[in-house]
RODO-2510 file (C-alpha; in nm, 4 decimals, decimal comma):
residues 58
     n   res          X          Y          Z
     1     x     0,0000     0,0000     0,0000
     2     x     0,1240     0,3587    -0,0701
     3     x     0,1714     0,5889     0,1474
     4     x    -0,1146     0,8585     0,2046
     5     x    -0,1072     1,1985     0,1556
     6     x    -0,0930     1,4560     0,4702
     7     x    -0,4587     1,5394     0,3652
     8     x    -0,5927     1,2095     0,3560
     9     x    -0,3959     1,0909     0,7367
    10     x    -0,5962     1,4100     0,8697
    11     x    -0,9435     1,3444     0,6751
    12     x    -0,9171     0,9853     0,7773
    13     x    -0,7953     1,0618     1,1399
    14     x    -1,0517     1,3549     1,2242
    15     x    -1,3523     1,2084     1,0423
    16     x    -1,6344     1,2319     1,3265
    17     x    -1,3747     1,2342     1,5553
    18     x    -1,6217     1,5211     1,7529
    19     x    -1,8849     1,1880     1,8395
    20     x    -1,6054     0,9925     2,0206
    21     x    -1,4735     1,0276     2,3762
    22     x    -1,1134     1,1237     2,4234
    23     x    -0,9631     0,7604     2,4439
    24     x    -1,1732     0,6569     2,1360
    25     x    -1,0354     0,9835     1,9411
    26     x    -0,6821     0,8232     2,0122
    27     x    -0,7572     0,4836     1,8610
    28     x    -0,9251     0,6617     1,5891
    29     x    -0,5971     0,8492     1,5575
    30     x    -0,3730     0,5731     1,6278
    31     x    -0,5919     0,3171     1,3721
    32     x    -0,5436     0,5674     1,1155
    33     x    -0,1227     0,6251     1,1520
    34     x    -0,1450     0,2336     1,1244
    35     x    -0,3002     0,2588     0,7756
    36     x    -0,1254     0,5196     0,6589
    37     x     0,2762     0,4324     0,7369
    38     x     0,3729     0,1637     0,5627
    39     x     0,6327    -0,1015     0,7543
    40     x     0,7408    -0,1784     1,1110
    41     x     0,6751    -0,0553     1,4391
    42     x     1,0662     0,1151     1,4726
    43     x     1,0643     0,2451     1,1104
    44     x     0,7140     0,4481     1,1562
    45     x     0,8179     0,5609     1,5138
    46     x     1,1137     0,7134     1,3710
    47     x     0,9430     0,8877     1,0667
    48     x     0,6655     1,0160     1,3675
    49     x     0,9597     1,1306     1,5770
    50     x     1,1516     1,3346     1,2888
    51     x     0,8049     1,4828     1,1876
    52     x     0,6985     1,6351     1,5478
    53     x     1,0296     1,7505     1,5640
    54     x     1,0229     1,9733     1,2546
    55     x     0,7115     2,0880     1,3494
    56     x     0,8038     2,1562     1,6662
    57     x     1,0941     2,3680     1,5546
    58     x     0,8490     2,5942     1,2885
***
């Protein structure tokens, strides 16, 4: 599977996300980064990490 765009992570992760209690609105969150970054566990925590980091630094 491709990767997804920015846009369609967001659509996907924010969808009716105003329904759900908090916890819920994580695994909505957390279902969707699953779909979305292709390969392991360490490889998609890394791409995550350098991501919050640049925007953190903007």
């Amino acid at each position: 599977m491709a990767p997804w765009s920015q846009r369609q992570l967001f659509d996907a992760s924010c969808d009716g996300l105003d329904q759900f209690s908090l916890m819920a609105r994580v695994r909505r969150v957390a279902e969707s980064l699953h779909a979305a970054l292709p390969g392991d566990y360490e490889s998609n925590v890394t791409v995550l990490r350098k991501r919050t980091l640049a925007v953190m630094e903007t």
